[in-house]
C-alpha positions as CSV (number, residue, x, y, z in Angstrom):
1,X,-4.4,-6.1,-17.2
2,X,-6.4,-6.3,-13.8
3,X,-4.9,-6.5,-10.7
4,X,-6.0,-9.2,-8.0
5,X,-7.3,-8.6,-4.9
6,X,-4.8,-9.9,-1.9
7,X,-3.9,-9.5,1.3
8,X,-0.8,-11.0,3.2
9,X,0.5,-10.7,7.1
10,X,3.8,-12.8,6.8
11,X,5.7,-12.2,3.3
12,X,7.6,-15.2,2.5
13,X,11.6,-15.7,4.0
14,X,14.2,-13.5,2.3
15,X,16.5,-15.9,0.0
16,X,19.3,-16.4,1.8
17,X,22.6,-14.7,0.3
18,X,24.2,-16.9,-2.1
19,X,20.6,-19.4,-2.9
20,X,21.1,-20.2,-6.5
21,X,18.4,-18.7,-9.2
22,X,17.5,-21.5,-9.9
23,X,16.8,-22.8,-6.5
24,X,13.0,-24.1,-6.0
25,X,13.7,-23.7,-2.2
26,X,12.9,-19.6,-2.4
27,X,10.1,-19.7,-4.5
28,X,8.1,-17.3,-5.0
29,X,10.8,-15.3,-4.6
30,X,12.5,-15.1,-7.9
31,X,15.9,-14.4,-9.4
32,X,16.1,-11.2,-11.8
33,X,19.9,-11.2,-11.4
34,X,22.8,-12.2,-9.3
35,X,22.0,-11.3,-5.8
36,X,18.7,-9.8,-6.8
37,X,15.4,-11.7,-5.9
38,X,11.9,-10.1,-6.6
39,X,8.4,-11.3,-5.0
40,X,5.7,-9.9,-7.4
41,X,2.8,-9.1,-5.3
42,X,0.3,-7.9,-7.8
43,X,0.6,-7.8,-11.6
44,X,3.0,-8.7,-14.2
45,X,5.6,-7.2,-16.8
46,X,5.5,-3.2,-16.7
47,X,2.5,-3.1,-14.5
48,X,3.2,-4.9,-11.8
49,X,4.1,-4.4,-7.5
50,X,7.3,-5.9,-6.5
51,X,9.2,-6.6,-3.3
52,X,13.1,-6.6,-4.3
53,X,15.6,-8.1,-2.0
54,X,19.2,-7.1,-2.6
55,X,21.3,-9.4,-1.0
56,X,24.3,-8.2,1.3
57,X,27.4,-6.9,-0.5
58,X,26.3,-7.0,-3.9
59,X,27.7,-4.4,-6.9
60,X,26.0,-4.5,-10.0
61,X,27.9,-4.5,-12.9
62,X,29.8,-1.0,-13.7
63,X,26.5,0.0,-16.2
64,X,23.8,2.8,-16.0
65,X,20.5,1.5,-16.5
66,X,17.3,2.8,-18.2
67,X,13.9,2.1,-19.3
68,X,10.4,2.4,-20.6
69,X,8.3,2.5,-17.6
70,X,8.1,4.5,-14.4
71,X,9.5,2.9,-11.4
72,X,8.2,3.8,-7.9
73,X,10.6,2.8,-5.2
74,X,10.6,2.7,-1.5
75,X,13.5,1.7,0.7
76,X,12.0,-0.8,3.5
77,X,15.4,-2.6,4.9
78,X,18.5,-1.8,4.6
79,X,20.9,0.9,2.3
80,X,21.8,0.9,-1.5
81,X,24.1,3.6,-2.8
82,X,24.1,4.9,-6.4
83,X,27.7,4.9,-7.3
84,X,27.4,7.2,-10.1
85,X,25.4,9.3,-8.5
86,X,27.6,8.7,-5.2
87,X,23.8,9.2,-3.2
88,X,23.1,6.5,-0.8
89,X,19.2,5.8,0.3
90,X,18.0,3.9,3.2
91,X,14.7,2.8,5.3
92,X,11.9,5.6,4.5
93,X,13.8,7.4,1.3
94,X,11.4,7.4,-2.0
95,X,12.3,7.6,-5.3
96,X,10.4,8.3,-8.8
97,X,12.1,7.4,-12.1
98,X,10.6,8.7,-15.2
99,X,11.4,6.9,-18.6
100,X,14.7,7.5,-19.5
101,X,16.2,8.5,-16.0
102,X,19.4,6.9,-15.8
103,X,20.4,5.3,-12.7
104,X,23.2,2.8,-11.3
105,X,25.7,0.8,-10.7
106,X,24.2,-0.1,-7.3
107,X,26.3,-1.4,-4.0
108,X,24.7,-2.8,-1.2
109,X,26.4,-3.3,2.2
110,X,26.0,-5.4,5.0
111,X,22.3,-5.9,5.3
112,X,21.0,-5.4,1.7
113,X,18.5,-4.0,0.7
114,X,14.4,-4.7,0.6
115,X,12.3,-2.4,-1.2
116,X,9.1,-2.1,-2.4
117,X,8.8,-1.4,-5.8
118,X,6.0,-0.2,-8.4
119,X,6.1,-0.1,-12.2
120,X,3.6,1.6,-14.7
121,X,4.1,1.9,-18.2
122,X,5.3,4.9,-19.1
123,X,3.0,7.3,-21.3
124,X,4.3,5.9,-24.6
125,X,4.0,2.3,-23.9
């Protein structure tokens, strides 16, 4: 899988809090769960570069997460908090996420959350 060459000044309008997924209004921001939009900027499926918008006041549901790939992540607008980790990042934090790590529940507060986001598969994909 290549990636494109592309350049952008201006993303696209954050969704608005409470858009529908389905909403054709947002597009190409995209809906990967309830409050949760993603722009893909380059790529697709575990090799791809994302822009993720939390929207205000969301809590994921009360579940750790894994996966296969590596996950990049840096915190552009905003604050999320780990709640089992009880860590909270914000504007300029990193993180790196091997396979595996577990992560979440998440909580956002009043200004979301926008990061940038990288995926790679991970070295047994």
């Amino acid at each position: 899988m290549t990636f494109d060459q592309k350049e952008f000044t201006t993303p696209p309008p954050l969704p608005a809090p409470g858009t529908p997924a389905n909403s054709e209004d947002v597009k190409p921001w995209y809906s990967i769960a309830k409050g949760i939009w993603e722009l893909c900027l380059n790529g697709e499926g575990e090799n791809k570069a994302v822009l993720q918008w939390w929207e205000p006041n969301i809590t994921t549901p009360n579940k750790t997460i894994t996966h296969t790939f590596i996950e990049e992540v840096c915190f552009l607008q905003g604050k999320l908090e780990d709640l089992s980790l009880e860590e909270s990042w914000g504007v300029g934090a990193y993180a790196y996420r091997l396979p595996g790590m577990k992560h979440g529940p998440y909580k956002t507060y009043k200004e979301g959350c926008l990061m940038f986001v990288k995926i790679v598969p991970g070295p047994e994909s």
